[in-house]
ROMI-516436 format. One record per residue (C-alpha): x, z, y. Coordinates in steps of 0.2 Angstrom, whole numbers, always signed. Each point is the difference from the previous one (the first is absolute). Layout:
BEGIN
px;pz;py
X;Z;Y
...
END
This chain:
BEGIN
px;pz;py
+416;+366;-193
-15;-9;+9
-9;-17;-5
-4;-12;+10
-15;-10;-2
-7;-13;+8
-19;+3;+9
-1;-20;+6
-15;-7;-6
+10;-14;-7
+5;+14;-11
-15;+7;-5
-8;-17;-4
+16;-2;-12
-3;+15;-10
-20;-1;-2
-8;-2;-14
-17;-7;-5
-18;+6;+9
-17;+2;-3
-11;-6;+12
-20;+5;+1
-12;-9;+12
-9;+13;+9
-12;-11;+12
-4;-16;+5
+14;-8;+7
+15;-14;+2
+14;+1;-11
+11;+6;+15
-7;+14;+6
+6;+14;-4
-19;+9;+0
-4;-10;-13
+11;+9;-13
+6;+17;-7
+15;-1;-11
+12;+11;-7
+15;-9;+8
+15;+13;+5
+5;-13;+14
-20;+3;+8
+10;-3;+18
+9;-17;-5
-13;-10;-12
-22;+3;+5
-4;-12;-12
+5;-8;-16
+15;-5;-2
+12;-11;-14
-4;+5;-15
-13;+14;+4
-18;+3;-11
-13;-2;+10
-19;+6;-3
-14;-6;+9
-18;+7;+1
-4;-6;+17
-1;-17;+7
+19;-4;+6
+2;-15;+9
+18;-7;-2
+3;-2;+16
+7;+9;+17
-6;-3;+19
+17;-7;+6
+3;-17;+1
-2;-14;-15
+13;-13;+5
+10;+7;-13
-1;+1;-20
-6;+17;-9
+6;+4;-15
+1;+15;-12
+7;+5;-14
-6;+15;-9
-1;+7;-19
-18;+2;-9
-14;-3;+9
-18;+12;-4
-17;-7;+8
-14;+12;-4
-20;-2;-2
-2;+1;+17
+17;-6;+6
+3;-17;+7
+16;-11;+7
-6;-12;+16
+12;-11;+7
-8;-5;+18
+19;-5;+9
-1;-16;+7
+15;-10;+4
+14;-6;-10
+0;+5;-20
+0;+19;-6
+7;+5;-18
-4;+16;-11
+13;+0;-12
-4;+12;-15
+13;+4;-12
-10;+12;-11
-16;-1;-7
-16;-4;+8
-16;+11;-3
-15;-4;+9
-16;+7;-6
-6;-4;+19
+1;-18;+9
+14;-9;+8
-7;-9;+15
+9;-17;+6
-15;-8;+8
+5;-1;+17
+0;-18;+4
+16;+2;+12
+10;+12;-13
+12;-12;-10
+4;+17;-12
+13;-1;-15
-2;+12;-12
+17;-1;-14
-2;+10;-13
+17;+3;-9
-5;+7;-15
-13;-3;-17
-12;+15;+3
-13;-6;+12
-17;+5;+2
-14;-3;+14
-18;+2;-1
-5;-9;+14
+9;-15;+9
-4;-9;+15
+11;-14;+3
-6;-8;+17
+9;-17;+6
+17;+5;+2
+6;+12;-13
+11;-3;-12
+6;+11;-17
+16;-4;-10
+4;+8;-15
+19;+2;-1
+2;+11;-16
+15;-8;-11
-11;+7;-17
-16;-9;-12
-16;+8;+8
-18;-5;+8
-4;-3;+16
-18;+6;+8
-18;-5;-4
-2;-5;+18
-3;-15;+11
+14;-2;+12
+4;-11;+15
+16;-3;-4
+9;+5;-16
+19;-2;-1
+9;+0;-18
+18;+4;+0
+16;+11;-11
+3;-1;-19
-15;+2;-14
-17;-6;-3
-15;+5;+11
-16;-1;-10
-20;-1;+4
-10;+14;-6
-15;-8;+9
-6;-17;+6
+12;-3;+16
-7;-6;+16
+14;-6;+14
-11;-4;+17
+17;-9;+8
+18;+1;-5
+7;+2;-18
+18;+1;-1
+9;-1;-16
+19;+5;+8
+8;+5;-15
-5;+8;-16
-17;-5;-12
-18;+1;+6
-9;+0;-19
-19;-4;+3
-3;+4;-18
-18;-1;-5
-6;+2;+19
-8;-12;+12
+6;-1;+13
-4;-8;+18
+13;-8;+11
+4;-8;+18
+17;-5;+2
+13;+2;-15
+20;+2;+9
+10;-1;-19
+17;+2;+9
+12;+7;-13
-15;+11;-13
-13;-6;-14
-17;+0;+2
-3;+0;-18
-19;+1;-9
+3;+4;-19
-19;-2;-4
-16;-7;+4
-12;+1;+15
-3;-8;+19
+10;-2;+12
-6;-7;+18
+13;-6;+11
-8;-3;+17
+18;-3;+10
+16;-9;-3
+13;+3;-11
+18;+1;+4
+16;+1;-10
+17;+6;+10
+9;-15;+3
+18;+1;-10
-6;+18;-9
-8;+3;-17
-16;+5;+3
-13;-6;-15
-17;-2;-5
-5;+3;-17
-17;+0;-7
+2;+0;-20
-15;+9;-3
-10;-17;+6
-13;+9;+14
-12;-9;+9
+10;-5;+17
-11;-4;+14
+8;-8;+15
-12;-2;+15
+13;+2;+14
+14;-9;+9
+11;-5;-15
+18;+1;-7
+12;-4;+16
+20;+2;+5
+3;+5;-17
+16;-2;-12
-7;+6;-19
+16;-4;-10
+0;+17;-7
-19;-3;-9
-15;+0;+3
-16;-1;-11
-18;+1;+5
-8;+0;-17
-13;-10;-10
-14;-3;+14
+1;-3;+16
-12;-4;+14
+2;-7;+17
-16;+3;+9
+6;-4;+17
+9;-15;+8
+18;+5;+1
+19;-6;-2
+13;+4;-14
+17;-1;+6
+16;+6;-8
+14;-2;-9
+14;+7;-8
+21;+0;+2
+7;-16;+2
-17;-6;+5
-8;-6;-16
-16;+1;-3
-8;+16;-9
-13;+7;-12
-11;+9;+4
-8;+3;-20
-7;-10;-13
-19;+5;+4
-13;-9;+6
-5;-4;+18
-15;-3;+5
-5;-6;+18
-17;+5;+7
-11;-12;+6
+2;-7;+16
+17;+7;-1
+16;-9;+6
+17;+7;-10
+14;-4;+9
+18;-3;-8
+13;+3;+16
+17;+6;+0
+12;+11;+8
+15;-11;+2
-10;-15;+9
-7;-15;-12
+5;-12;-12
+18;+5;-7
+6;+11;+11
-12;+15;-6
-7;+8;-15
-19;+0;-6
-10;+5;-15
+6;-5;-16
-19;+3;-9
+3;+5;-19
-16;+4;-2
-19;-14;+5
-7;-1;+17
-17;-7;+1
-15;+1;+13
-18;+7;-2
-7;-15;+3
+2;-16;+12
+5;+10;+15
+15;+8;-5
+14;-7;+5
+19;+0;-2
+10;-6;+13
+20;-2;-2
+9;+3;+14
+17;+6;-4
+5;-1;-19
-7;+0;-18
+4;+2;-17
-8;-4;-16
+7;+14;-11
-12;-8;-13
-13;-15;-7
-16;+8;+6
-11;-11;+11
+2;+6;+18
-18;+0;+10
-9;-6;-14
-14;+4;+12
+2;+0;+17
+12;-11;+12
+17;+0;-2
+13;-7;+15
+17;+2;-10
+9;-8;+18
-14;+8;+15
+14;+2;+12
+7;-17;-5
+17;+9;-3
-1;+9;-14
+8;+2;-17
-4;-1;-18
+11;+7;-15
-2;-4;-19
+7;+17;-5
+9;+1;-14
-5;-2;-17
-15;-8;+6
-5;-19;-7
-13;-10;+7
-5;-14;+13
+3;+1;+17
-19;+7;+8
+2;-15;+14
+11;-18;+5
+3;+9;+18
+12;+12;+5
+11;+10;+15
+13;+10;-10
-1;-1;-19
+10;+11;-13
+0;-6;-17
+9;+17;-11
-11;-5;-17
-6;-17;-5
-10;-10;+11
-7;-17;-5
-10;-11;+16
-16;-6;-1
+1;-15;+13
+10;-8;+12
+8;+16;+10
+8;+4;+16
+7;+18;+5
+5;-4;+18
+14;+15;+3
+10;+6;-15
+1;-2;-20
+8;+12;-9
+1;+0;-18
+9;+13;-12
-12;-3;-15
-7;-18;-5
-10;-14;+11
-8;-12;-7
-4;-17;+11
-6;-9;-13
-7;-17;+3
-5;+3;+18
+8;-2;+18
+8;+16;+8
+6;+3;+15
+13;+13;+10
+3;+1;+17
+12;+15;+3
+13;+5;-13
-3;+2;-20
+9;+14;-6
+4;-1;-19
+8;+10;-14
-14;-4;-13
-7;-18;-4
-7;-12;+10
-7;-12;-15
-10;-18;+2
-7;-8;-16
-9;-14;+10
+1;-13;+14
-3;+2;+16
+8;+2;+18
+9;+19;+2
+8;+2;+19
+14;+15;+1
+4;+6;+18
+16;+13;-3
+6;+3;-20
+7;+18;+0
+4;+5;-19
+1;+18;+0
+7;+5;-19
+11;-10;-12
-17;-2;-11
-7;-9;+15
-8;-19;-8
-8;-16;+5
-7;-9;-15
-11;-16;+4
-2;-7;-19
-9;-15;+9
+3;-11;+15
-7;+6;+12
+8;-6;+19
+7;+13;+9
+6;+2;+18
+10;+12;+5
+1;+6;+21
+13;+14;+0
+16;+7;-5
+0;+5;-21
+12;+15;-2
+4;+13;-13
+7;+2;-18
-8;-16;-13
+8;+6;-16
-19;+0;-8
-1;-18;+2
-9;-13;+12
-12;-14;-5
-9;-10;+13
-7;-11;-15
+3;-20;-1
+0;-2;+21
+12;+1;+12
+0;+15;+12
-6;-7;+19
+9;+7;+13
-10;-1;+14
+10;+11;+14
+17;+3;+3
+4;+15;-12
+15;+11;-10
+0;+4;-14
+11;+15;-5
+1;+1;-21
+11;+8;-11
-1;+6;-19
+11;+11;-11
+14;+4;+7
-2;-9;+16
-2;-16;-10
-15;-11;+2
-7;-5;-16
-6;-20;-3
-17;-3;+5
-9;-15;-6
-7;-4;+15
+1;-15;+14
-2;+2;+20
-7;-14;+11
+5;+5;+18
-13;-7;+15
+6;-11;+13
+9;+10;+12
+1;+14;-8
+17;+9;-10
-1;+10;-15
+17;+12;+4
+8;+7;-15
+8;+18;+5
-1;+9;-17
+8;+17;+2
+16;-5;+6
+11;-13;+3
+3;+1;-20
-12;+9;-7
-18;-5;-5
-5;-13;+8
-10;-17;-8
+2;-7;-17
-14;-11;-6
+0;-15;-15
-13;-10;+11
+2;-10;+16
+2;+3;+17
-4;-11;+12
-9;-7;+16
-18;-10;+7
+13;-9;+13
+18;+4;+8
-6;+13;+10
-1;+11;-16
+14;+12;+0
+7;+9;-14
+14;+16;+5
+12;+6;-10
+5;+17;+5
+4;+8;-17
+2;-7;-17
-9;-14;-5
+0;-5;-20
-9;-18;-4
-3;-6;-16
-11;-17;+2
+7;-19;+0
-10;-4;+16
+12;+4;+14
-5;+15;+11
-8;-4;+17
-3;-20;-6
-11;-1;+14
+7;+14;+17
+15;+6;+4
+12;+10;-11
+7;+16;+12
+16;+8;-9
+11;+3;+14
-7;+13;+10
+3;+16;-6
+13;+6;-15
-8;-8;-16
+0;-7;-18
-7;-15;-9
+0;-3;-18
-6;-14;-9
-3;+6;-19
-10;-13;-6
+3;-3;-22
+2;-19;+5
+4;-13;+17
-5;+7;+17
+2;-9;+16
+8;+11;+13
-8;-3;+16
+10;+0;+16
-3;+13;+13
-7;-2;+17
+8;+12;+9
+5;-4;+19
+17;+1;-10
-5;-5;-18
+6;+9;-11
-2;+11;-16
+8;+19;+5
+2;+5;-20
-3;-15;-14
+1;+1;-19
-5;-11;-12
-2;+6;-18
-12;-2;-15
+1;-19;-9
-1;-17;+6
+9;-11;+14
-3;+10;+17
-4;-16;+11
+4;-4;+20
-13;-8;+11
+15;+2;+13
+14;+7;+8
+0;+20;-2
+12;+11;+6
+0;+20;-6
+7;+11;+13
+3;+15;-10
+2;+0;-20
-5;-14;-10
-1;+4;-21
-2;-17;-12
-3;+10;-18
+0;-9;-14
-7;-9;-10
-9;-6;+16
+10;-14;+8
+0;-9;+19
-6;-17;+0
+7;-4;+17
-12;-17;+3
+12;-7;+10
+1;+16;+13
+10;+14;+3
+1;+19;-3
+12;+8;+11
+5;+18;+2
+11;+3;+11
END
């Protein structure tokens, strides 16, 4: 019986297993002169191939003399670099990559300085050794081992973090360009180390101890990933570069106890969902002559993060200066710029956040955006001339304030004093949402009031002026709107429209009065309106009740005058009178849909007519 076996060279590469490859000269990795090896398919393979060792004692230039419009990349096992030995890398042209999955021994020198080399060297494993490593202005190692291990003493170009397990200095670490923190820990340990550009895209760049570190780039966080910064060891961080840009830091980031700005730069980042972020509870000192800038990556003002500073900033001296140009939290009551010049609204649209936990003034009377998530208190008549938004506790005290774009609340908006205080847009954004004026302050109210008022609502002693047309959309528990002791004067020509939630839920129920400056005023009802006050509603202005499905109630504990509508067909949609007292007529009234007399309120006709058909 014969065999039949196959001779192809497909074959024969199948079955081969790994070689030894010895340099023998000078000479590029592809040439077959360069190398003596003990590898069975000698007629197939001249120089190293997937998986192979491979000893050099010559210079070996990892290169070939064909054409360099196409990558080159190998793959091979251990790699041995003798006293005399070296690796070059002179191919110009598009990016060349020695993959070693073994070991790397070099006793000699690995040569990347060719200026037009962009050389990667991956190492796959923990054993690595080089004596001598030039890096040049391209090159680039990564360290892809998936095990705890350190990485070389040596001063790279670029050095690329990435796999499982910690990497650890065993020497002060010096990166000329690029350091990539992919995946994985870079610990610094007890070692200095000095730094251009920091890319954190999914990795820590931990420092456990003391020390320096000079940072003479920018720093960049993945956006969306959880790359992290973490110095607990509190080294000295020098920043003398670019600054912190297109950076999202929601997974942590921590600079440590003392850090310098010795060179004017920018600051902007953020973190998921765009709220500002800290960057440490250190402190921050800017040089003289220095300009810190606070940007963003989102834009300015509410619609991007910032720095949320849970540490003190301060200047050397007169010339330092930090500039807000995106957004800014106080995560504490330390004095910001106690020296040096502090522009909390530089790009004149920029936003300020009380973090927190936080009590204390307000640092200025003048804002763009303002967030208020501790307790803030004013210091003087005060203007934010975009938003308001306040989840903890404001304070107007006895002084004027002024929005003019929507206030968002779900905290408390309190007023012990006098005063004037203008609303643009009401937006109550939780149930716990308050307005608490304990004085009598006037307040004028320009646009549309909506959300759930279940915490409660008091303008003080005043009526509410409505000076533009607006709609307010309230509700309460269970879609019902709870009484507010409140009164609304609607401004000639203007109409205050009352949609609620619906057509019978939410809507307006107030134990004040409603009325107008002249006949002009309007008043809306869209949803259900509850009055409990003797003066008729709309006394002055025209009562609207007929133009969409809707329900009025007049509850009062005692006699209520029930105004007639003034509809182009008058007419109440929904009418019920309930509570106490004689319900009294100041005309005609018609109900078109279901009218409910609930005793032991009674109609005291006055000489008119209720009918409903």
């Amino acid at each position: 019986m014969q065999l039949a076996v196959s001779t192809s060279q497909n074959h024969t590469m199948l079955r081969r297993r790994k070689n030894v490859w010895y340099s023998v000269c000078d000479g590029n990795w592809e040439d077959p002169n360069t190398w003596l090896s003990n590898a069975l398919d000698k007629k197939n393979h001249t120089y190293p191939q997937l998986g192979d060792d491979v000893h050099i004692s010559h210079t070996v230039d990892y290169n070939n003399t064909l054409t360099t419009s196409y990558l080159y990349n190998f793959t091979i096992g251990n790699l041995y670099i003798y006293h005399n030995g070296e690796l070059t890398a002179s191919r110009a042209g598009n990016q060349q990559k020695l993959i070693v999955n073994g070991g790397l021994y070099c006793d000699g020198t690995i040569d990347f300085s060719t200026a037009a080399s962009p050389m990667a060297l991956w190492l796959n494993t923990h054993i690595n050794y080089c004596n001598n490593f030039l890096s040049g202005t391209q090159s680039n190692v990564l360290y892809n081992s998936n095990m705890d291990h350190f990485i070389m003493p040596l001063t790279y170009y670029n050095l690329e973090i990435t796999n499982t397990g910690t990497k650890t200095l065993s020497a002060d670490l010096t990166v000329t360009n690029q350091l990539n923190i992919d995946a994985g820990i870079l610990e610094l340990g007890t070692f200095d180390a000095n730094l251009k550009h920091i890319n954190a895209t999914i990795g820590k760049l931990s420092k456990n101890s003391g020390g320096t570190i000079n940072i003479t780039g920018s720093v960049v966080f993945g956006a969306g990933s959880n790359g992290s910064i973490v110095f607990s060891g509190n080294p000295t961080v020098n920043f003398s570069g670019t600054g912190i840009s297109g950076s999202d830091t929601r997974y942590g980031t921590n600079f440590g106890t003392n850090v310098n700005i010795t060179t004017s730069q920018t600051w902007a980042f953020t973190t998921g969902g765009n709220v500002i972020s800290s960057i440490g509870s250190g402190t921050f000192l800017i040089g003289s002559g220095v300009t810190l800038s606070i940007g963003s990556t989102g834009g300015v003002g509410s619609n991007a993060g910032g720095w949320l500073n849970m540490g003190t900033v301060n200047g050397v001296d007169g010339t330092s200066t930090l500039n807000i140009d995106g957004s800014y939290g106080y995560g504490n009551t330390n004095p910001v710029m106690a020296t040096g010049v502090l522009n909390l609204n530089h790009s004149g649209n920029s936003k300020i956040v009380i973090n927190a936990g936080v009590t204390m003034n307000l640092p200025q009377t003048s804002f763009y955006d303002l967030e208020v998530d501790g307790s803030a208190t004013t210091i003087g008549n005060t203007t934010v001339s975009h938003t308001l938004v306040v989840s903890g506790t404001l304070e107007l005290s006895t002084y004027d304030f002024a929005v003019s774009n929507t206030t968002t609340y779900g905290g408390t908006i309190s007023k012990s004093g006098n005063g004037t205080v203008n609303f643009a847009a009401l937006v109550v954004s939780t149930s716990s949402g308050k307005i608490n004026f304990t004085g009598s302050p006037t307040v004028n109210l320009s646009g549309n009031w909506s959300g759930d008022i279940r915490a409660g609502v008091n303008f003080g002693s005043n009526p509410v002026n409505i000076i533009q047309s607006v709609i307010f959309a309230l509700n309460g528990a269970s879609n019902v709107t709870p009484l507010i002791a409140a009164s609304f004067t609607i401004a000639s020509g203007k109409t205050l429209t009352n949609n609620g939630v619906g057509a019978t839920l939410g809507g307006l129920s107030i134990s004040g009065t409603i009325t107008g400056v002249d006949a002009t005023s309007i008043f809306d009802n869209r949803s259900v309106f509850t009055y409990q006050n003797v003066t008729a509603p709309m006394a002055t202005g025209k009562l609207y009740c007929n133009q969409a499905a809707n329900t009025v109630i007049y509850s009062l504990a005692g006699n209520q005058d029930i105004t007639v509508p003034s509809d182009a067909t008058p007419g109440y949609q929904n009418l019920t009178l309930q509570g106490s007292g004689a319900k009294r007529l100041l005309g005609n009234v018609s109900v078109k849909g279901v009218y409910m007399l609930i005793g032991p309120a009674t109609l005291y006709t006055n000489g008119f007519a209720l009918t409903n058909p």
